[in-house]
N, C-alpha and C positions, 0 to 999 in steps of 0.2 A: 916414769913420772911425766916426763915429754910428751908423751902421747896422750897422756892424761888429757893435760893442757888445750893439747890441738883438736882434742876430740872435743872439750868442752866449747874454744872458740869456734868450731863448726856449727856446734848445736845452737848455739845460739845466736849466731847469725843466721843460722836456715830458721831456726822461731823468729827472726824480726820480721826477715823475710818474706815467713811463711803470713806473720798479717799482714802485710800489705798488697801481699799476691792472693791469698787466698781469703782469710777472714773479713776483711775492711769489705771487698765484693760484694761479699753473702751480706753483711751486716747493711751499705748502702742500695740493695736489691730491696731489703726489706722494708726501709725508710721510705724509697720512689713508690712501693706498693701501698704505703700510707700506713704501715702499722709500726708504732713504736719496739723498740727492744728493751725490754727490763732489763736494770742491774748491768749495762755496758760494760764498766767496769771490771764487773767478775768476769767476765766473758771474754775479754781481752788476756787478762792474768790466768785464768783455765787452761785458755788457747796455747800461749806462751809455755806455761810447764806443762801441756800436755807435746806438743811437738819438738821442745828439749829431750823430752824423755825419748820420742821414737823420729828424730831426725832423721834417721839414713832412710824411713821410709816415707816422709813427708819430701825430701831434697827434691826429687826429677818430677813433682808435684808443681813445684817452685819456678825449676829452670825450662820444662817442655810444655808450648804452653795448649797442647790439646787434655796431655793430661792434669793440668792446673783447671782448665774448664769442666774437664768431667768431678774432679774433686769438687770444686765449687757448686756443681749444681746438686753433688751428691748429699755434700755438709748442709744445703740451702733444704734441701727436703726431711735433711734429719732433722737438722734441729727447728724447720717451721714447718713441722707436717700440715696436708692441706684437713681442716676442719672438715 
């Protein structure tokens, strides 16, 4: 049950983490380029229980920061593909 515990406090400190390393970036990249983000909100709370659920492969996303920038630019294309 111990592991439980430590495994949860992991995940969810690599999700807080994970937006302020990663998500908030993409999210202020899109703002400097002038175009609003609908429903911020949801997008925040997505994020969160989406990288709860797969922390062990978000974490050296978080901590190394070449690979934090290639996620970044990867997530900034998926979710604003260019028109």
């Amino acid at each position: 049950m111990i592991i439980l515990y430590f495994y949860l406090l992991f995940a969810t400190t690599t999700a807080i983490t994970a937006i302020y390393e990663i998500l908030m970036p993409v999210l202020k990249r899109r703002f400097t380029e002038g175009f609003p983000v609908e429903n911020i909100i949801a997008t925040y709370i997505a994020f969160f229980f989406l990288t709860v659920l797969i922390a062990p492969m978000i974490f050296f996303s978080c901590i190394i920061p070449s690979m934090g920038e290639r996620f970044r630019n990867s997530l900034y294309d998926g979710l604003f593909p260019k028109e």
